[in-house]
N, C-alpha and C positions, 0 to 999 in steps of 0.2 A: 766664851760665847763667840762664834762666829759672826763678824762683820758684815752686813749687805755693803753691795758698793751700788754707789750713788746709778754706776751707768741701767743696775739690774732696776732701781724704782723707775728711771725715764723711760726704760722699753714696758714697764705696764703703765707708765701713761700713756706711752704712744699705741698703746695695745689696738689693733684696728685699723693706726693708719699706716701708709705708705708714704714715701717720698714722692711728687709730681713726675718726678726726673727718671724716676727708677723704670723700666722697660714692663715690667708686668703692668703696673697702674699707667701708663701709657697706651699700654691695648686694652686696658678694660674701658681707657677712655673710648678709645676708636671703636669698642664694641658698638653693635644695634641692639644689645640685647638693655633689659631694664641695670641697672646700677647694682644690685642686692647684695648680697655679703661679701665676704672678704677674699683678696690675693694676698693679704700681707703672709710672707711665710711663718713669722712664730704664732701669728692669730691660727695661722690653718695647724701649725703644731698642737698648739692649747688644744684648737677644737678638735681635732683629732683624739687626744686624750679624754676631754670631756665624754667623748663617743663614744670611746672604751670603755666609759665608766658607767653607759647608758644614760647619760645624761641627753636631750632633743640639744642639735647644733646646727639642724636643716636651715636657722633663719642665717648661716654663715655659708650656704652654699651659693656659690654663683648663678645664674641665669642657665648658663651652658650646662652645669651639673642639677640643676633641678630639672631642666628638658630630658636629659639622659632619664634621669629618675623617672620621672610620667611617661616615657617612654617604654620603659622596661617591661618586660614581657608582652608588648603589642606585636600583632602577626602582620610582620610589613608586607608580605607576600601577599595581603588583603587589602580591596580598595576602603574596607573601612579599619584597619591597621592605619594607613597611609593616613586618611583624613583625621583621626583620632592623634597624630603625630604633629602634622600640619596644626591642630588647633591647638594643644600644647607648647611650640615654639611662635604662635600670635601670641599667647599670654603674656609674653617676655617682649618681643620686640619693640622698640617706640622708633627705630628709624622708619621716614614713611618710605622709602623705597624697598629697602625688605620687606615691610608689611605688606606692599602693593604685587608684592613678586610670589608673597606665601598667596595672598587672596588670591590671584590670578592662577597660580597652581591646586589652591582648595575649588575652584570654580569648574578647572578641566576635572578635576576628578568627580565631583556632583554628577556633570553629564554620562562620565563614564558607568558612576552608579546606576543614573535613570536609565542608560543606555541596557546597562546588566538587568536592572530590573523588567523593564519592557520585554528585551528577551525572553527571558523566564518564563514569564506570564503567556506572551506568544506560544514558548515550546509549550509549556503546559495545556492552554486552549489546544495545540494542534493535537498533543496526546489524549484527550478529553475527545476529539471531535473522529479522531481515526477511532477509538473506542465505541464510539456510536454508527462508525461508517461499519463495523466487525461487525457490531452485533443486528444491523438493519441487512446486511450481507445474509449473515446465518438464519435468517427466517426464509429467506431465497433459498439456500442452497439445498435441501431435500431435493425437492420437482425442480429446480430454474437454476443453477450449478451456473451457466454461463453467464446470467444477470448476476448472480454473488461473484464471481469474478470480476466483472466491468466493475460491480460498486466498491468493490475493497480494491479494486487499480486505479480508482478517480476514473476511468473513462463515462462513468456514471455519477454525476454531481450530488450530492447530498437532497438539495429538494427535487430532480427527477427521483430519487431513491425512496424520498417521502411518499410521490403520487403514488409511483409503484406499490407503493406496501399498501396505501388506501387502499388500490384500485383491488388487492389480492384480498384485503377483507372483507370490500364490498361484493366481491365473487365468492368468497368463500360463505359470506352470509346466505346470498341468494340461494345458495346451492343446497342449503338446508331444509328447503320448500318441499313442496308436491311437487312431481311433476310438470303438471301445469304450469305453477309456477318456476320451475327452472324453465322450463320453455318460452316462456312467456321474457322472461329475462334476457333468454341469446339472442331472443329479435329486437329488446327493445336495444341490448349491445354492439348489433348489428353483427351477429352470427346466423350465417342463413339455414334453411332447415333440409337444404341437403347435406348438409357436414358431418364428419363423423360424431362429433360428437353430439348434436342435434338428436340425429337418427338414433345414435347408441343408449340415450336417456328417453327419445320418445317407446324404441322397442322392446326397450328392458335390455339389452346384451350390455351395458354397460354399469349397470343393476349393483354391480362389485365393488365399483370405484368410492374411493371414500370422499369426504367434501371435497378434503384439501387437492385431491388428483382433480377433481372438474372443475375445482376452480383455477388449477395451473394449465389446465388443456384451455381454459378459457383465455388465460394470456398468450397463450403457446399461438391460437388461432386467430388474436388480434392481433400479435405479435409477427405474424405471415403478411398479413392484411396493411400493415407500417410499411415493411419493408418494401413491398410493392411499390408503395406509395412513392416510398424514398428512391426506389432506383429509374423511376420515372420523370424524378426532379432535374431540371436541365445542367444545376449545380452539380449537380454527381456526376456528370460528363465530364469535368473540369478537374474534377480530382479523382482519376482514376484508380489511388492508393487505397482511397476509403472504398470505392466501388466494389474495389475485388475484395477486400475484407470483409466486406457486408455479402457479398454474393456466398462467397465460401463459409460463412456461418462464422466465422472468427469473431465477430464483431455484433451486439444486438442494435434495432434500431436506436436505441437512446445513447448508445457510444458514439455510433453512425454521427448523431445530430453533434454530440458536443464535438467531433471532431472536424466535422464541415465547419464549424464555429471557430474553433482552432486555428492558428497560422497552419501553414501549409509544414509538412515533417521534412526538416532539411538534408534529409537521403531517399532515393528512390534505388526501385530493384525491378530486376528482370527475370524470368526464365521459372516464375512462380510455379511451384509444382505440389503436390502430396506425396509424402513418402515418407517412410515408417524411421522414426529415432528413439534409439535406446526400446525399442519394443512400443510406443506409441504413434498412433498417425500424426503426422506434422506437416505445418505447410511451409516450403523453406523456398530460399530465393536466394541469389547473387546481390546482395545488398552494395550499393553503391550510396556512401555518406559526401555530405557534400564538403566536407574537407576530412583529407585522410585514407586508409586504399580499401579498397572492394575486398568484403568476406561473403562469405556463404554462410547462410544465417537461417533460423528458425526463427519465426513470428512465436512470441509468450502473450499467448490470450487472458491469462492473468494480469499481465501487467501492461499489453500493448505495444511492446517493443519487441524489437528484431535482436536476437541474443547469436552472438556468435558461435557457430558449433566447427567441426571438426566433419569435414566436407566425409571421410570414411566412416563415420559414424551414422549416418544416413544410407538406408535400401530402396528400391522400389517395392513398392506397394505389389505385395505376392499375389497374383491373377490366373490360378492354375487353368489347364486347359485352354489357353489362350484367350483365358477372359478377360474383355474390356474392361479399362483401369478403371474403378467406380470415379463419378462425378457427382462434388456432394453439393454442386449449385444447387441440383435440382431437392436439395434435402435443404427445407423451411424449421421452424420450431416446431409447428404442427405434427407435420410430419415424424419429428425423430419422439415428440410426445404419446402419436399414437402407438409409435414402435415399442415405445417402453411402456405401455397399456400391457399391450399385447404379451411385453415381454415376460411382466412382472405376473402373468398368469402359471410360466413355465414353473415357477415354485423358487426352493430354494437353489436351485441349479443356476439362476441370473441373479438371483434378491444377495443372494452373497457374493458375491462376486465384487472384484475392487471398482472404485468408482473409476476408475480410467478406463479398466477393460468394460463397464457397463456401458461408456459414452463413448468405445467405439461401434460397440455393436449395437447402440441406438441408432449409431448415424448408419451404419451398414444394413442395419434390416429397414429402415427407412428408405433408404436408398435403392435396395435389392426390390422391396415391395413397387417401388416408385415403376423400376425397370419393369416385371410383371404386369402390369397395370397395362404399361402401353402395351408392349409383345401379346397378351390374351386378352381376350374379355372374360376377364373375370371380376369379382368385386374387390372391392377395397379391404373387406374385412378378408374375405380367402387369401389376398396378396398378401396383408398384414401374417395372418397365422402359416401361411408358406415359409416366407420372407425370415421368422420369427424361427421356429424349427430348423429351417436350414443355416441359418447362420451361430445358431447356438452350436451346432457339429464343430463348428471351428474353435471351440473350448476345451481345451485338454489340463492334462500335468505333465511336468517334465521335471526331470532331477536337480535337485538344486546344484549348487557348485559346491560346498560343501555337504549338507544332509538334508534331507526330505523331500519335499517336491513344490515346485511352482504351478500356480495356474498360469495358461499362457492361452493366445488369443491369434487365431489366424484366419483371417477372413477364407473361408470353402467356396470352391468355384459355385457360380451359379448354376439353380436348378436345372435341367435341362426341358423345356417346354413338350408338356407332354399333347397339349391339343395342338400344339405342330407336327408332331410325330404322329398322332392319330390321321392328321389333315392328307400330310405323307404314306402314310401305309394305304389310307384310302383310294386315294388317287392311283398309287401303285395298282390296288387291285382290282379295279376298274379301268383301268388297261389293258 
């Protein structure tokens, strides 16, 4: 029988411990972390085999190795990785200047949570509230395209957006009545009873129109009625920017206000003109930013800002026969609403048509009718259904670039004034 020698019983009684002197039980002294199991090397051999054997030895793991272990599989790339990591190596530590340096690092991280979290919630409110600005937009855009534009660009605030939508139900209700009663409504609105649309609903000619059209001619004509007001305001002298945007229809009154309200836009432009890009009318300028160099720019009535284009990418506005370039100061809401009355009589010849080419040639028979008006005496509605016919001729198709056909849209020189040509022939022959 084999011999134990005395030296093998003295290392299982020292089983556990270390020598003071020895280098590893000298840094488990100097450690911060708590005291717990063992560095002795045959303890950690034993336990090792224990291990093997599936026997639990975690109460012989040190501090440094239980951390690793609570550690393991945490997503450090997360600030809740990191503080789940952080609060696992406090369990262990008893020096107080570690602990004060872990607490001071779990603290910057909390903010950076709350910081994360407030975020969130912010983006989230903001997509939740641009959500509601879409869908308060899309009850506009049928009849009012340029008010859905301002309100889904912010140049339209949320509760201007809200009065608006009141103010369209409160008109679309009224408009439900008798007669009488819609009339009785545009005076009490302050729509006076020469207007078109007054006249159109006292004499039956506008007998066709459904609620929602006389209740959008109803904004279209208070909506005239602002504007006046506003380019009268001595404030509008001062900011010249907003003035021509608001004249030129770019802009509605409620834009108008928030942007008088607004700091002043830190680029101005010169040399503003209409003319035709990419196939649509545009109003572009030499934009001058106030740091950085001068482009030639289209104004996006969508969104309010001046977009840079590509100076050959712009035509003038085609004026055959030498006709004067249309000016669409003189074309109001009113005005391009009664056009599209009018227009929307033509049939499916305008009713389908895209909405771009439909909103140039509101503004064009608007415009054409406006010119009429003054040059004859004739009425409002003859200029409107002149105006309305002749400028429909300027609707064609053309081949596509690869197959089928486009519709395409070119304003036809103006009619030529036939009670001046009568006036003319007369005169002639009584000579």
């Amino acid at each position: 029988m084999a011999k134990l020698s005395e030296s093998l019983f003295q290392s299982i009684r020292d089983f556990g411990k270390q020598d003071p002197t020895q280098p590893a039980r000298r840094l488990a002294q100097a450690s911060p972390y708590r005291q717990v199991g063992t560095t002795d090397p045959l303890a950690r051999r034993v336990g090792s085999l224990f291990d093997n054997l599936g026997i639990d030895t975690s109460y012989m793991q040190t501090a440094s190795e239980r951390i690793s272990a609570a550690n393991e599989g945490l997503d450090m790339s997360t600030l809740e990785g990191q503080q789940q990591a952080i609060a696992n190596e406090m369990e262990q530590v008893v020096d107080p200047q570690a602990h004060r340096a872990l607490g001071l690092r779990m603290m910057e991280l909390n903010r950076l949570k709350q910081a994360q979290t407030e975020a969130a919630i912010e983006n989230q409110q903001k997509v939740q509230k641009q959500e509601v600005v879409v869908r308060i937009a899309d009850q506009f855009r049928p009849t009012d395209p340029l008010m859905a534009d301002s309100i889904e660009a912010g140049l339209v605030d949320a509760s201007q957006a809200m009065t608006k939508l009141s103010e369209k139900s409160k008109n679309e209700k009224a408009m439900e009545g008798s007669i009488q009663e819609q009339l009785s409504y545009l005076n009490g609105v302050g729509i006076p009873s020469d207007s078109w649309l007054y006249k159109g609903i006292s004499d039956g000619t506008l007998a066709n129109l459904s609620v929602t059209e006389r209740a959008s001619a109803i904004a279209a004509l208070l909506e005239d009625e602002e504007v006046k007001g506003l380019l009268e305001l001595p404030e509008l002298a001062e900011r010249p920017d907003v003035r021509e945007l608001l004249e030129n229809n770019l802009i509605n009154s409620s834009a108008a206000k928030t942007k008088l309200r607004a700091p002043k836009a830190d680029l101005s432009y010169s040399n503003a003109k209409w003319m035709t890009v990419g196939g649509k009318r545009s109003f572009v300028a030499d934009v001058k930013p106030s740091t950085g160099d001068e482009y030639f720019g289209s104004f996006n009535a969508k969104t309010g800002l001046w977009e840079k284009i590509d100076p050959s990418k712009a035509t003038p506005i085609k004026a055959k026969d030498k006709q004067k370039e249309p000016n669409y100061k003189n074309v109001g809401a009113s005005q391009r609403k009664q056009a599209q009355v009018y227009l929307q009589r033509l049939g499916d010849s305008y009713n389908d048509l895209a909405d771009d080419i439909k909103a140039n040639i509101n503004f064009d028979t608007a415009n054409l009718a406006s010119q009429l008006m003054s040059e004859r005496s004739i009425s409002e509605q003859q200029a409107m259904e002149e105006a309305a016919t002749n400028i429909m001729k300027g609707v064609g198709e053309v081949k596509g670039e690869w197959f089928g056909t486009n519709t395409v849209y070119e304003r036809p020189a103006k009619p030529v004034s036939r009670d001046l040509e009568a006036y003319i022939n007369a005169a002639k022959q009584g000579s």
